[in-house]
C-alpha positions in Angstrom: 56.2 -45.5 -13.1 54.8 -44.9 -16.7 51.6 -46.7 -15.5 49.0 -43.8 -17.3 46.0 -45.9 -18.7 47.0 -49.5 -16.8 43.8 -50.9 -15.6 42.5 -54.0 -13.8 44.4 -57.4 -13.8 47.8 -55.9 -16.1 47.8 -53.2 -13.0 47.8 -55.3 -10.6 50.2 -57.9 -12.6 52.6 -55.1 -12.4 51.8 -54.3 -9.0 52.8 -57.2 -7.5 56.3 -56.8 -9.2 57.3 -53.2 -7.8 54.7 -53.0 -3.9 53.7 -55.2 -1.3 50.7 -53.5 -1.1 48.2 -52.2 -3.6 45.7 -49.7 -1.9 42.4 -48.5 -4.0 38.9 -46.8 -3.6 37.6 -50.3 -6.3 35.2 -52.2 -3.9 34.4 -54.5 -6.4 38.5 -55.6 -7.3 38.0 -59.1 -5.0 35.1 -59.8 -7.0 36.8 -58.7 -10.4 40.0 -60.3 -9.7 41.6 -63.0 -8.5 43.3 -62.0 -5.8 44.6 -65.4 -4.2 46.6 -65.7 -7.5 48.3 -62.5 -6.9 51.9 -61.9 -4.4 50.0 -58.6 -3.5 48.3 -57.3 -0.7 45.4 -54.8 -0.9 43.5 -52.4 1.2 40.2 -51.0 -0.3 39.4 -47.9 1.3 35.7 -47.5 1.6 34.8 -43.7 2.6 31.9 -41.5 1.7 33.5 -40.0 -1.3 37.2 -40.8 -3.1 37.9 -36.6 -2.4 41.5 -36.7 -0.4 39.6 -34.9 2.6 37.8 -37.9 3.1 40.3 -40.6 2.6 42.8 -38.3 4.9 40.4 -39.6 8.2 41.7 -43.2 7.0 45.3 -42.7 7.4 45.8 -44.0 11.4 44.3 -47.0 10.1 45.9 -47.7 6.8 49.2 -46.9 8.4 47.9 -49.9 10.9 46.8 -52.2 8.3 50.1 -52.2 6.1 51.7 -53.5 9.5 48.8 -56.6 9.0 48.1 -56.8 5.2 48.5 -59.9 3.7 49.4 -60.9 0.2 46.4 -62.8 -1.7 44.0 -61.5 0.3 42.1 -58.0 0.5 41.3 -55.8 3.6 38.2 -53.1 3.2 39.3 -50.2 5.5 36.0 -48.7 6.4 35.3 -45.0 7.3 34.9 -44.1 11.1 
């Protein structure tokens, strides 16, 4: 996407252009952002570590939350 270095609001500015959904390890974004001013959804996943072995056990239920997400508003996706 040419997205290398984009952080915080401009990210999520051009998020909302390109994705439904915006997915992210940040658990502080809602408090950081305005999210109810965004036409985004996002799911924070919230797992031991950000390592892809740990965020892999998330999967059934990010693949269940996209069906649910709602733009404006953010869902934490915690770790079994």
């Amino acid at each position: 996407m040419g997205w290398k270095g984009v952080k915080n609001g401009k990210l999520l500015s051009l998020c909302e252009k390109e994705f439904d959904v915006f997915i992210t390890v940040d658990q502080n974004l809602p408090h950081q952002q305005n999210l109810s001013a965004l036409n985004v959804a996002v799911l924070i996943l919230a797992a031991p570590t950000n390592k892809l072995s740990d965020l892999k056990r998330l999967v059934p239920t990010i693949l269940a939350e996209l069906l649910l997400a709602k733009r404006r508003q953010a869902t934490t996706i915690a770790y079994p």
